[in-house]
N, C-alpha and C positions, 0 to 999 in steps of 0.2 A: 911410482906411478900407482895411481889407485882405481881401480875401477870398480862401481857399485853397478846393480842392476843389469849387467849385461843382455839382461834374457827378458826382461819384467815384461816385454810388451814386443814379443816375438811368439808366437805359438808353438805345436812342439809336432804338429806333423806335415807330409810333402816338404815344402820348398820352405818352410820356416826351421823345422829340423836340419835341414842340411845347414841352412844360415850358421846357426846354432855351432854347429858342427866345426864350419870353418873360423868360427873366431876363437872357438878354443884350436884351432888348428896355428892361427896365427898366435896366438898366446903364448903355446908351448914352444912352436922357431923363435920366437922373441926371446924366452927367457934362455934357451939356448944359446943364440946370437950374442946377447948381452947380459944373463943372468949375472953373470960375477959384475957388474958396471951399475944395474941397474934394480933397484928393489921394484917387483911387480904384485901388490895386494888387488885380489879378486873377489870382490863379496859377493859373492850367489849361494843362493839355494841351494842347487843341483850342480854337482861338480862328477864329469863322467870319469868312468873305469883309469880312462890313460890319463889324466891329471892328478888321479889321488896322491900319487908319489912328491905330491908337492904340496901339498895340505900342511900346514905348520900348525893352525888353530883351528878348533871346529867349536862356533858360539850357537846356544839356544835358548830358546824361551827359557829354561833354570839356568841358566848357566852364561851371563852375557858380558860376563866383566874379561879383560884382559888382563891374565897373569903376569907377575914382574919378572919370571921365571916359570921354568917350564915347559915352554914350546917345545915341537915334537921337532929334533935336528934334523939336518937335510940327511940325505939318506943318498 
């Protein structure tokens, strides 16, 4: 499953933050529920505190190519 932009066109305080809030809340029971069944790529920006442990690749403006090797193992 892939998801881009999660946040692009959500704001980031009151009642949009919390939004925010719960879809990485359901993203992390998902990958839980189903991680081992189901690949879940998430391309945002801003990835909070309790998701980082799942961070495989971090791409940037220098940096934007996918290695063929390399990523960072689950942990």
């Amino acid at each position: 499953m892939l998801l881009d932009g999660i946040t692009k066109n959500i704001g980031t305080v009151g009642y949009d933050r919390e939004r925010i809030e719960n879809i990485w809340t359901q993203l992390l029971g998902l990958s839980e529920e189903v991680g081992d069944e189901v690949q879940i790529i998430v391309a945002v920006n801003d990835v909070p505190q309790r998701a980082e442990p799942y961070v495989r690749l971090v791409l940037s403006e220098t940096d934007r190519l996918i290695p063929s090797q390399g990523l960072r193992p689950p942990e």
